[in-house]
C-alpha positions as CSV (number, residue, x, y, z in Angstrom):
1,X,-8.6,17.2,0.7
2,X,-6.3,18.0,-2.2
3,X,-6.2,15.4,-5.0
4,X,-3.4,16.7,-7.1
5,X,-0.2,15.3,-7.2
6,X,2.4,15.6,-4.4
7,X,5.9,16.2,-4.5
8,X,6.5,12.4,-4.7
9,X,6.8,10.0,-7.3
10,X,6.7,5.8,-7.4
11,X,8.9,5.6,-10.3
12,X,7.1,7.7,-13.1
13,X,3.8,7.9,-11.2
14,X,2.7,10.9,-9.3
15,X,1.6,9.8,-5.6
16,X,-1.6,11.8,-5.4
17,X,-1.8,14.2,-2.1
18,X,-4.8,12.5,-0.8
19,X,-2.9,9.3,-0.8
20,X,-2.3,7.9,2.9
21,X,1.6,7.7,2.4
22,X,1.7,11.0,1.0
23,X,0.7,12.3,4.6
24,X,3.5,9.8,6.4
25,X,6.3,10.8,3.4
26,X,5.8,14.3,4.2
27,X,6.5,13.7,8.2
28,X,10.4,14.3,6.5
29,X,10.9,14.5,3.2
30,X,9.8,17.4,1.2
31,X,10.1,15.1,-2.3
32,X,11.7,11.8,-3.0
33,X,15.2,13.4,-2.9
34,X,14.9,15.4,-0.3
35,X,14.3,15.6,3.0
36,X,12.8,18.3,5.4
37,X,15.2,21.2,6.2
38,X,15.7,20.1,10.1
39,X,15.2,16.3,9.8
40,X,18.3,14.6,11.4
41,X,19.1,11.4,11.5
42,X,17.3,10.4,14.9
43,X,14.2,11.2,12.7
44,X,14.4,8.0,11.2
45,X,14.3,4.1,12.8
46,X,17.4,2.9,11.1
47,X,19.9,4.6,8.5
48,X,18.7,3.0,6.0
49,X,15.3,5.0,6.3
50,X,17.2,7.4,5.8
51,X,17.4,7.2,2.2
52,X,14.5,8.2,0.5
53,X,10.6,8.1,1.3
54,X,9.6,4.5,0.3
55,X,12.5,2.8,2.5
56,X,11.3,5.4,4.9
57,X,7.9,3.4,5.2
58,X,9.0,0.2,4.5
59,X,11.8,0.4,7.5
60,X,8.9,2.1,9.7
61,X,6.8,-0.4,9.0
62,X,9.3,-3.2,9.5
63,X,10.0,-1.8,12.8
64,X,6.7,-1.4,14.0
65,X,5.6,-4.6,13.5
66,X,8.6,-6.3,14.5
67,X,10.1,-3.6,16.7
68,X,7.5,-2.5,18.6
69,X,8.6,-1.9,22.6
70,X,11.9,-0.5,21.0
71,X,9.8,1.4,18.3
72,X,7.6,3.0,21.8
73,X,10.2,3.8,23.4
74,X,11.8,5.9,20.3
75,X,8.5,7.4,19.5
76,X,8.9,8.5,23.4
77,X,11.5,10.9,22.5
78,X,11.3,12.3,19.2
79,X,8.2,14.1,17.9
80,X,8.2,12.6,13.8
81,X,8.8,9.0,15.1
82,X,6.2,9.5,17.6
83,X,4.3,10.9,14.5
84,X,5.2,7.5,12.1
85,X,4.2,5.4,14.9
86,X,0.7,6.5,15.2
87,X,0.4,6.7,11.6
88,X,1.6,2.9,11.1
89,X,-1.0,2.0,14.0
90,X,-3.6,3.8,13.1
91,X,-3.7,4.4,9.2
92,X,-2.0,1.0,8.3
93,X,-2.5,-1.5,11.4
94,X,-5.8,-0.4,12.7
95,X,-5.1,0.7,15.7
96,X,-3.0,-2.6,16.5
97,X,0.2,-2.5,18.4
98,X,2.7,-5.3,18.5
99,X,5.3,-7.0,21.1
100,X,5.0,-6.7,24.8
101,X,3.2,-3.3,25.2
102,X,4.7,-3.2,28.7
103,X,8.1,-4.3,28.1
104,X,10.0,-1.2,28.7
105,X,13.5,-2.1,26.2
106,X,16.7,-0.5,27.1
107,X,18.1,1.6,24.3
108,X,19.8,4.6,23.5
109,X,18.0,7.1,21.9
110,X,21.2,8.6,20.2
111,X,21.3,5.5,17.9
112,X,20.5,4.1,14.9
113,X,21.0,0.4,13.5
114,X,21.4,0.4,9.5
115,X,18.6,-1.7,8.2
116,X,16.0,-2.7,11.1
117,X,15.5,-5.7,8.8
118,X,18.6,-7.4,11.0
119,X,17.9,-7.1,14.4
120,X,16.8,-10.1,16.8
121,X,13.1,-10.2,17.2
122,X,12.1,-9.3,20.7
């Protein structure tokens, strides 16, 4: 593993490359400013996500835990948020998965709320 610092910093402190969020910020950001040439929008689970590495997690992780048959079923069609939700299951929830595992939610793939931290809790 490389120990030396990553393109990322939590306010003046380097995040190390070993560090587990390194590995989940680099899913779509190539620093904190900016993101990966070909990341869109859809990328993210809300626009707010959208803004820079650490509301990145904090929105994933939000959404996971709160959000998870919605979360599924966007992880279902997009490869880096099928990518953030096995890395919120298995690197920060141990393997644990949340909501109805076989509700099947009916949403639009297309579409992104602005902060996850509103929505109606399933």
């Amino acid at each position: 593993m490389n120990t030396g610092k990553s393109a990322f910093q939590d306010f003046d402190i380097p995040v190390a490359n070993d560090y587990p969020s390194a590995y989940f910020y680099r899913i779509s950001w190539a620093s904190n400013e900016e993101k990966i040439a070909d990341v869109t929008e859809l990328d993210f689970v809300s626009q707010y996500a959208s803004s820079d590495p650490f509301e990145d997690f904090a929105e994933t992780y939000t959404y996971y835990r709160l959000h998870g048959p919605e979360f599924r079923a966007l992880a279902a069609t997009n490869n880096r948020l099928y990518e953030k939700y096995n890395f919120m299951r298995d690197s920060v929830c141990n393997g644990k998965e949340f909501g109805n595992l076989n509700l099947d939610p009916d949403i639009n793939p297309e579409e992104r709320n602005y902060d996850v931290t509103v929505l109606p809790i399933l």
